[in-house]
N, C-alpha and C positions, 0 to 999 in steps of 0.2 A: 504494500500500500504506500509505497512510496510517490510525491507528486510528478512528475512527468506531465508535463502537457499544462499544467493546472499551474494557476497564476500564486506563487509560493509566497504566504502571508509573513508576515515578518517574525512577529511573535509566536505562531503555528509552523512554521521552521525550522527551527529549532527544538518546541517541544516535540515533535516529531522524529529528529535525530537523534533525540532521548529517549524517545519512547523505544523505536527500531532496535537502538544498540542493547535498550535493558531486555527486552521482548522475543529480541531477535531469538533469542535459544529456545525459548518455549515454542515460538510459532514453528521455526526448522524443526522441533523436536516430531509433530505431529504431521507436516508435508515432505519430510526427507526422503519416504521410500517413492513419491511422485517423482520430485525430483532427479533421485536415483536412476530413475528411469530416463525419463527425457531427456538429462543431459548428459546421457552416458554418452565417452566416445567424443565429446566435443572438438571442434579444431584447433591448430594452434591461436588464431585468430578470432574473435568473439564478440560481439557487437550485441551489449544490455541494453534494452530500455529500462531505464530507472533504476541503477543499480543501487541508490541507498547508500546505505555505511556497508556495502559485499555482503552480504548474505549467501551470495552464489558463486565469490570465489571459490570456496572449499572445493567445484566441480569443476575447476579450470585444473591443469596439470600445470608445477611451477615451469617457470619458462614462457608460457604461451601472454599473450597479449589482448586486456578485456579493452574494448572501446567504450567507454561507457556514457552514454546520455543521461545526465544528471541533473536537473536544472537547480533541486535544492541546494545551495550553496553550502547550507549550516551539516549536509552530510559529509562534504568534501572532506574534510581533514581526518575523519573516521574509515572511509573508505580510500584514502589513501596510506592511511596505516595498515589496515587491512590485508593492500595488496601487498605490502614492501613484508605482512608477516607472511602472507603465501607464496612468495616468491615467480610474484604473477606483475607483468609491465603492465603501468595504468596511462591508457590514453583518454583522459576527461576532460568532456567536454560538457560545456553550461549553455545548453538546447536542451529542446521540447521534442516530445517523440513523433511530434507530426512534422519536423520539420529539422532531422539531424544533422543536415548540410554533409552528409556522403555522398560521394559517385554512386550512381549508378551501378547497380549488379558489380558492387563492392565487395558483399560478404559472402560467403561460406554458410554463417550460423549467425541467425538474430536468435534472444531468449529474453525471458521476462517473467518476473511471477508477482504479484498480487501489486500490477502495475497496470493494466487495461479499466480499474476500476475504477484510477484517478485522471483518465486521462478527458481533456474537453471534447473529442471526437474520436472515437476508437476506431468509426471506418476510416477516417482520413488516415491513423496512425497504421491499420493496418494495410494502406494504398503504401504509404511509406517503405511500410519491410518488404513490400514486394521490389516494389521499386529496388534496393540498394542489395537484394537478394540476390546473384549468380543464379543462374539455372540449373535447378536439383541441391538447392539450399535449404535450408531447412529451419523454420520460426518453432521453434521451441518454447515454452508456454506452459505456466501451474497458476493457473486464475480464479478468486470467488468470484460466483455467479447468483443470479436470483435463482431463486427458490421454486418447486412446483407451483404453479398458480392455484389459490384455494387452500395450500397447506398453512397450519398453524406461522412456519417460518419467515411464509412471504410473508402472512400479515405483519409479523412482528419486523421483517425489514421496512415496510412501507412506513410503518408507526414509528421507526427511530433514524428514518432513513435522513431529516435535516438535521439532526444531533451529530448524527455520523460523518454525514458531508462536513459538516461545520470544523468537527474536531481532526477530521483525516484530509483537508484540505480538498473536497471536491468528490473526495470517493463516494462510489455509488455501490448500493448491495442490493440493486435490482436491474442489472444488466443481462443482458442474453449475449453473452460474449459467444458461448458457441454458434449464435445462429449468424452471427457477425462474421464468427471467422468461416464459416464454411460458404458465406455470401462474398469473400472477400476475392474471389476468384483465385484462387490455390489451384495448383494441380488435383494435389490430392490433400484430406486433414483429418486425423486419426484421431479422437477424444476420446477422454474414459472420463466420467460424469465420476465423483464418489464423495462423501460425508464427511466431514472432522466430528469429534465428539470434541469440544471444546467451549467454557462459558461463554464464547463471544460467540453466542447463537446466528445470528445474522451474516457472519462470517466463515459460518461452518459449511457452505453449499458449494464446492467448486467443480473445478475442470483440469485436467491436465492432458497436453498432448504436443502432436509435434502435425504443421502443416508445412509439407512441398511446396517447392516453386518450381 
């Protein structure tokens, strides 16, 4: 849930780089085996939407090189210790993920996880990693999603959903990220839907997968 895309509040900035670095081990604790998955195998080269204070180093091999679009500023100094402890090159850059100013069919591997939720336009950002994607590149991706319509949870995200927005800078927990991405014109996009058991009820509905280009 880092902001990406979203106009990063000054005071909300900050507590948010607090929040991530105290947070961070609980939240990995319970999307690790997702991750696991998706970003086995990464290339040397790796281009994040929203890397935060790295959460997702741990899945770069040392040596390789994260690009990382980060607009929060107040993250930068966390996630560049981060890299220099994983012994991972940090190329950071302070852009929005609809608009990361790379080439063209740049990358190998765009990834991101609990970053489509803060973003102002998801379809623009995900025109984006097409864009800057090589042919047979691959968008890697661990995202909460809204809830089944009519279940107990979507109500409860609709009922806390401007508290949430408010405090996460823009995030939303009633997005159809999957219908997004498989509208986004992909090759191909593989998703596995599945649950946290986690108090941040609202939070517990996600998506993990990996879409072609």
């Amino acid at each position: 849930m880092t902001v990406t895309g979203f106009v990063v509040n000054k005071g909300r900035g900050p507590f948010n780089a607090a929040f991530f670095s105290a947070l961070g081990p609980y939240i990995e604790w319970h999307v690790r085996r997702h991750k696991r998955r998706v970003f086995a195998d990464l290339p040397e080269t790796v281009v994040e939407l929203g890397s935060g204070v790295g959460a997702n180093l741990r899945y770069l091999r040392p040596g390789s090189t994260l690009v990382a679009i980060e607009p929060n500023a107040p993250m930068h100094r966390r996630l560049r210790a981060a890299a220099a402890r994983r012994g991972v090159r940090l190329d950071l850059r302070e852009r929005s993920a609809e608009r990361t100013d790379l080439p063209d069919q740049s990358a190998d591997s765009v990834i991101s996880s609990l970053v489509l939720c803060t973003v102002a336009d998801p379809a623009e950002v995900l025109a984006e990693v097409r864009r800057v994607l090589r042919p047979g590149g691959t968008f890697r991706f661990v995202e909460h999603v809204a809830a089944r319509p009519g279940s107990p949870t979507r109500a409860l995200q609709r009922m806390l959903r401007r508290p949430w927005a408010w405090t996460f800078e823009g995030c939303s927990c009633e997005r159809d990220l999957a219908g997004l991405l498989r509208a986004a014109g992909f090759a191909r996009v593989d998703i596995e839907p599945y649950r946290l058991h986690s108090p941040f009820i609202t939070f517990n509905t996600q998506i993990a997968g990996i879409a072609y280009a």
